[in-house]
C-alpha positions as CSV (number, residue, x, y, z in Angstrom):
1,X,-45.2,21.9,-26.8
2,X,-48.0,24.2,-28.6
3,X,-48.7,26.4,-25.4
4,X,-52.2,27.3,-26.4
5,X,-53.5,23.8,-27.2
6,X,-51.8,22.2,-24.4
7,X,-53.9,24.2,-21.3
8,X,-57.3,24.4,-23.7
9,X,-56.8,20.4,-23.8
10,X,-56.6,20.9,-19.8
11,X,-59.5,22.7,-19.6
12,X,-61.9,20.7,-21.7
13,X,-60.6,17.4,-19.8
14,X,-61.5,19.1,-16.3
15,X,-64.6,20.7,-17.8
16,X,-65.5,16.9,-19.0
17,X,-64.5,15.8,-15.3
18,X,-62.3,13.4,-16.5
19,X,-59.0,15.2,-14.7
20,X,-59.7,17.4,-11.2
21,X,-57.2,19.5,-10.6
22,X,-54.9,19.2,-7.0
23,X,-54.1,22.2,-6.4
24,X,-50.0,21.7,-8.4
25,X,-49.6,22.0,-12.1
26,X,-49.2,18.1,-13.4
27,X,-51.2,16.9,-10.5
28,X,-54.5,15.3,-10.8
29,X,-57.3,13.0,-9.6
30,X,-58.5,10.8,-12.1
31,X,-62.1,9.9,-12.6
32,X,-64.1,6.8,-13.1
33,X,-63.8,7.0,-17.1
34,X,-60.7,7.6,-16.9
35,X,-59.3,5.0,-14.6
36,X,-61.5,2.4,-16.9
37,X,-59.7,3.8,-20.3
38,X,-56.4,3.5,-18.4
39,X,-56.7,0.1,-16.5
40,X,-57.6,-1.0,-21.0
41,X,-54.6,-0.2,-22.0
42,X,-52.9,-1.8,-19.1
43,X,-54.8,-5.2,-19.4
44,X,-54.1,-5.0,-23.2
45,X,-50.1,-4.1,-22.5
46,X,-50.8,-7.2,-20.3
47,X,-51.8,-9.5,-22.8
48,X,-49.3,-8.4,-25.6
49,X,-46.2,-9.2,-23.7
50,X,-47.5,-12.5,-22.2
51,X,-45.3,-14.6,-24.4
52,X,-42.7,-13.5,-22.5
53,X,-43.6,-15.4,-19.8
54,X,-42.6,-12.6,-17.6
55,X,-42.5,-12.1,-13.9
56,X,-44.4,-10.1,-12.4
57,X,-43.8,-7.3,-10.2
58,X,-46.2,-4.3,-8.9
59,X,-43.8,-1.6,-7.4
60,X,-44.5,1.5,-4.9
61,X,-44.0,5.0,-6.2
62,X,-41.2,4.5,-3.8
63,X,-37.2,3.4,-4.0
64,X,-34.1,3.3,-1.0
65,X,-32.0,5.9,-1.5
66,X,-29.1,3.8,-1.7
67,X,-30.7,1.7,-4.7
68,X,-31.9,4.9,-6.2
69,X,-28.1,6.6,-6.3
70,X,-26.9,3.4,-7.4
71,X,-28.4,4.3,-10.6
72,X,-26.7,7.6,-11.4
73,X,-29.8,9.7,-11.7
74,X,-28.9,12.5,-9.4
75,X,-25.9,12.5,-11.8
76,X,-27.9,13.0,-15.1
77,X,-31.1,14.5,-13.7
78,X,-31.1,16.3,-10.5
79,X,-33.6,18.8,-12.0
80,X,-36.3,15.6,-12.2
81,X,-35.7,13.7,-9.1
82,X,-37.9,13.9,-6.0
83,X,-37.4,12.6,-2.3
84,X,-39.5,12.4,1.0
85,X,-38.7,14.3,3.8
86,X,-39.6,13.7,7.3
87,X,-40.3,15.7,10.9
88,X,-37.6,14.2,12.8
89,X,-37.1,16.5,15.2
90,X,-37.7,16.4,19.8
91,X,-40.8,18.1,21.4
92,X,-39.4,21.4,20.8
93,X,-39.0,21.5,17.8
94,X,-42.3,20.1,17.3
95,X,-43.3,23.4,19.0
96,X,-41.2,25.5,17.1
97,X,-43.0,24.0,13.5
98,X,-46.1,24.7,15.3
99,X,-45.1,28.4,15.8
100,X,-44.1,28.2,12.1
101,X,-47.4,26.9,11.1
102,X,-49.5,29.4,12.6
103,X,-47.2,32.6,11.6
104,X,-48.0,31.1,8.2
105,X,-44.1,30.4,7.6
106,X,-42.1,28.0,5.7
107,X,-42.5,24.7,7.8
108,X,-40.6,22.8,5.5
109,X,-37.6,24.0,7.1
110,X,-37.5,21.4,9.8
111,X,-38.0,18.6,7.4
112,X,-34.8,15.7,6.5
113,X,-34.7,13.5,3.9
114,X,-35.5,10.3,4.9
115,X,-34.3,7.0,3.0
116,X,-37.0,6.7,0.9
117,X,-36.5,9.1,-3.2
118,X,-39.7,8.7,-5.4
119,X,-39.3,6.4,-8.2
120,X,-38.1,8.0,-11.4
121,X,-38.7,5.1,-13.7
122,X,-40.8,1.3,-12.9
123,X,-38.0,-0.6,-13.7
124,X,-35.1,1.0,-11.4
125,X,-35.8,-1.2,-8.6
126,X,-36.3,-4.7,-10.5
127,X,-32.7,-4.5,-11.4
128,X,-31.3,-5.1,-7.5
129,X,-34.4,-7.4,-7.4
130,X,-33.1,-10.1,-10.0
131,X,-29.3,-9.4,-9.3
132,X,-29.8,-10.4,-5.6
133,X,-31.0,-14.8,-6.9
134,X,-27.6,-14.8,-8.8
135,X,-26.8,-15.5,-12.6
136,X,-30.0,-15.5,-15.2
137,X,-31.5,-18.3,-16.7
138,X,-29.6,-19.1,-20.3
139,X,-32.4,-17.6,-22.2
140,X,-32.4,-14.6,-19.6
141,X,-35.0,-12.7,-17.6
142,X,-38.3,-10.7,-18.4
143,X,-40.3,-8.9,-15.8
144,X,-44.0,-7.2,-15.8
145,X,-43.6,-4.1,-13.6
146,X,-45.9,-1.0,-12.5
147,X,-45.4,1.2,-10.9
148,X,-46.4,5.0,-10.4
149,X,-43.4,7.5,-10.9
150,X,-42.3,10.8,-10.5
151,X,-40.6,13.5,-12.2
152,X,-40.7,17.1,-10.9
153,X,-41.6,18.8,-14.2
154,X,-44.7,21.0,-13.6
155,X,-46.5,22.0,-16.5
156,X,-50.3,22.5,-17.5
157,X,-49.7,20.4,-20.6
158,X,-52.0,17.4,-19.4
159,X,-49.6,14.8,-20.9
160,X,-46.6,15.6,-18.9
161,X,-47.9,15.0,-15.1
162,X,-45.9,15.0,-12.2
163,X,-47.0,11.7,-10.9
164,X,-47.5,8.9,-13.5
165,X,-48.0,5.4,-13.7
166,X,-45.1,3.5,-16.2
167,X,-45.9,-0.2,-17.3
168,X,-42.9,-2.1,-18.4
169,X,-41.5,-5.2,-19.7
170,X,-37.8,-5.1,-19.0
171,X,-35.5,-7.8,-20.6
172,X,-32.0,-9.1,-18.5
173,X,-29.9,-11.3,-20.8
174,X,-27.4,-11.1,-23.5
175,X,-27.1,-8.3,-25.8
176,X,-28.4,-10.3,-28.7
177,X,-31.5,-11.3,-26.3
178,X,-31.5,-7.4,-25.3
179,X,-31.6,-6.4,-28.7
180,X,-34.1,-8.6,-30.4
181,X,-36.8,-8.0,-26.8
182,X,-36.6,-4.2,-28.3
183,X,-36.8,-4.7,-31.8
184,X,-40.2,-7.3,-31.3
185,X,-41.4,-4.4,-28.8
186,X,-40.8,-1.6,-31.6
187,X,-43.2,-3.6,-33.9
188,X,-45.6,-4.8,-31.3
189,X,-46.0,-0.6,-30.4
190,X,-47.0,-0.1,-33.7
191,X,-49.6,-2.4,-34.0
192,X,-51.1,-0.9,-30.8
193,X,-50.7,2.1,-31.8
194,X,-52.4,0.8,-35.5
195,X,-54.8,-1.4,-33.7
196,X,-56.2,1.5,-31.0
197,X,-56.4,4.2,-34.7
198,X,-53.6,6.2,-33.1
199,X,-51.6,8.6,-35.7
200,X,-47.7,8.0,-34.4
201,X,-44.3,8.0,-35.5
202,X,-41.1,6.4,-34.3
203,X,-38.1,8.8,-33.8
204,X,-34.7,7.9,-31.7
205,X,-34.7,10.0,-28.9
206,X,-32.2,11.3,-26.0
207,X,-33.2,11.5,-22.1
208,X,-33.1,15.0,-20.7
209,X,-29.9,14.7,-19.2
210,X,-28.2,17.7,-17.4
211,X,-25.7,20.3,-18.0
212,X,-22.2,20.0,-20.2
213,X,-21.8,16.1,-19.8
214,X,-25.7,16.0,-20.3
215,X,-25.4,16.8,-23.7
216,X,-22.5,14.8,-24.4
217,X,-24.4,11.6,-23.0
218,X,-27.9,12.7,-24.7
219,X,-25.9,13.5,-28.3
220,X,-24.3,9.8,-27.6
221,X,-27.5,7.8,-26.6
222,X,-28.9,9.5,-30.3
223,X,-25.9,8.8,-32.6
224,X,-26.7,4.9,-31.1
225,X,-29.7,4.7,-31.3
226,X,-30.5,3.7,-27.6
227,X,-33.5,5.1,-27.5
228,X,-36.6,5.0,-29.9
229,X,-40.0,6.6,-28.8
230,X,-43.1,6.4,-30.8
231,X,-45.3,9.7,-30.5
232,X,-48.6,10.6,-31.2
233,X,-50.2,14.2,-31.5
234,X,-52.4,14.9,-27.8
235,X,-51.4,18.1,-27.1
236,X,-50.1,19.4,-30.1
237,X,-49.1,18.0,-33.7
238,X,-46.1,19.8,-34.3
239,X,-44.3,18.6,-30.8
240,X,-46.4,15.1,-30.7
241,X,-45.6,13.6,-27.0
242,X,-44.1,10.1,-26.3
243,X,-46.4,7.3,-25.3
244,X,-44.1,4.3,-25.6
245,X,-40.4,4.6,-25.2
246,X,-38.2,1.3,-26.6
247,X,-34.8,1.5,-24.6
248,X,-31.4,-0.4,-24.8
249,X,-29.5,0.2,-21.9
250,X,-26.4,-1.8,-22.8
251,X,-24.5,-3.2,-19.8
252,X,-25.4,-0.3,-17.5
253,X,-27.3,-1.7,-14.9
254,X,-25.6,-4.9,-15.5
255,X,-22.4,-3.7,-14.2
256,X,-24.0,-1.2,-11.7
257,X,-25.7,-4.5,-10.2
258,X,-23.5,-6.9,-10.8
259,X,-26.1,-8.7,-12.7
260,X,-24.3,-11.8,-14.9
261,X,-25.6,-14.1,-17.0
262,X,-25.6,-17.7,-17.2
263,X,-22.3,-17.7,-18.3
264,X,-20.8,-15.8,-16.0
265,X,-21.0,-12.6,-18.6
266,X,-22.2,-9.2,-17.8
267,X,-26.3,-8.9,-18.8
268,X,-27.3,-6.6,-20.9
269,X,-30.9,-5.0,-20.4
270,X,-33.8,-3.9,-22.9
271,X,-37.2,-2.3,-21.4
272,X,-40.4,-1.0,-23.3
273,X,-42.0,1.4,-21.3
274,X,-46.1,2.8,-21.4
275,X,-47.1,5.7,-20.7
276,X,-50.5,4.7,-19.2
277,X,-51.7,8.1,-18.7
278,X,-50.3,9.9,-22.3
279,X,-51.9,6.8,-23.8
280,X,-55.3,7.3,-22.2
281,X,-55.0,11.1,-23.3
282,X,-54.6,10.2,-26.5
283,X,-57.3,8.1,-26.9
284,X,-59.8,10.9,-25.3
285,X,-58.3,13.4,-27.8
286,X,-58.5,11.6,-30.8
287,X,-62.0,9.4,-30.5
288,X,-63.6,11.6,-28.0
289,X,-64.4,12.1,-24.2
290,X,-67.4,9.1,-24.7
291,X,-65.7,5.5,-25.1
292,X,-69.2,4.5,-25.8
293,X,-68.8,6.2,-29.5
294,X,-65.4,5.1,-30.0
295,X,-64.8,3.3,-33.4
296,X,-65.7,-0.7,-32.9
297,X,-62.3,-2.1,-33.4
298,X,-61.2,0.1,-30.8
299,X,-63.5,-0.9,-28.0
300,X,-63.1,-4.5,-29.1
301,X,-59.1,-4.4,-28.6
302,X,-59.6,-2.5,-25.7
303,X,-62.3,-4.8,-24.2
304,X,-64.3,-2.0,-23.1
């Protein structure tokens, strides 16, 4: 990230009132414009996957713990996750946070986890969902899911928030149906992309895993090829930020659900995920903080 444009794009967007700040780098309200722009792109997201004839599901930001440790993420990115804690305490110890409260201490102290960890990614929880009604259909499984997400990142870059809303498709079938859900998604992302008059590029990418094995597991997911992200300059041109990731995930959450196909084999899964919020920021940055002057074609394949 380019750490002078990144906060001078920040300040114009709050000088513009389209972010307010929250008082927590990477936390924002949107406004009106905004939501409008995003809720576009959504409808649009929408309307290029419904050949899929996907179900659809509209999440919490909110997963069980069990379902969220089920998916290994504390293992590959404790420095991201985020969970809720809860008072839980007796009277006394409600007078004892009250003592803490006015000495100006940390009341956070007397908080527990409770079973509920903020989602990391929209389609962690489908995954239980669909392994739950048994074996896929023959020519597998396609869901729509939202959801807002976290990841505990703060920054002042205004593309990498802390709280985020993720659109999906996600894909539950063979590998060969896994494989050819990403590869239409790759070339459907471009022509968004083309369509909206976005600059991008594709690159294969890693997740930020953690630590020794971190690397291992980021340097294998590249030499793969399991994950391709197409960017587009918002913050900076030299580090352009991802606003559509394209993900193979193998059998992972096939065996870590016990999720089969028809023919008794393990699934494999594909998801395409949006950025709703990156994409909206790109948009302002490069046809303005007015949708009302945006190029034609744009506002016509945005419906706006």
């Amino acid at each position: 990230m380019n750490i002078e444009v990144a906060p001078a794009y920040r300040e114009e967007l709050i000088a513009a009132g389209l972010l307010i700040p929250l008082g927590s780098d990477g936390l924002y309200a949107r406004s009106g414009v905004f939501e409008a722009i995003l809720e576009a792109i959504d409808a649009l997201a929408v309307r290029m996957g419904a050949d899929h004839g996907a179900e659809v599901l509209r999440l919490p930001p909110g997963m069980s713990r069990g379902a969220f440790e089920a998916t290994g993420y504390m293992r590959s990115f404790p420095q991201l996750a985020g969970t809720v804690h809860c008072f839980c305490g007796d009277e006394q110890a409600h007078r004892e946070l009250i003592r803490t409260l006015d000495c100006h201490g940390d009341w956070t102290e007397g908080q527990a986890a409770s079973d509920i960890v903020l989602t990391p990614a929209a389609c962690y929880p489908v995954y239980p969902i669909v392994a739950r009604r048994g074996p896929l259909p023959a020519d597998g499984h396609a869901v729509d899911v939202m959801s807002y997400c976290f990841r505990h990142e703060p920054s002042r870059d205004p593309a990498r928030m802390q709280m985020f809303r993720m659109h999906e498709f996600v894909c539950m079938g063979s590998a060969a149906q896994a494989q050819a859900f990403r590869a239409t998604w790759v070339a459907r992302g471009q022509e968004m992309a083309e369509a909206l008059r976005l600059p991008y590029r594709i690159e294969v990418a890693n997740d930020p895993f953690f630590g020794r094995a971190g690397r291992l597991l980021a340097t294998s997911q590249v030499e793969q090829a399991l994950k391709l992200e197409l960017l587009i300059p918002v913050t900076s041109g030299a580090a352009p930020t991802a606003c559509m990731s394209f993900n193979y995930h193998q059998d992972k959450f096939g065996e870590t659900w016990g999720l089969r196909c028809a023919d008794g084999s393990v699934a494999h899964t594909a998801c395409v995920g949006f950025g709703l919020e990156r994409l909206t920021l790109a948009l302002l940055r490069h046809h303005g903080f007015q949708p009302a002057h945006w190029p034609d074609c744009v506002r016509a394949m945005l419906r706006i």
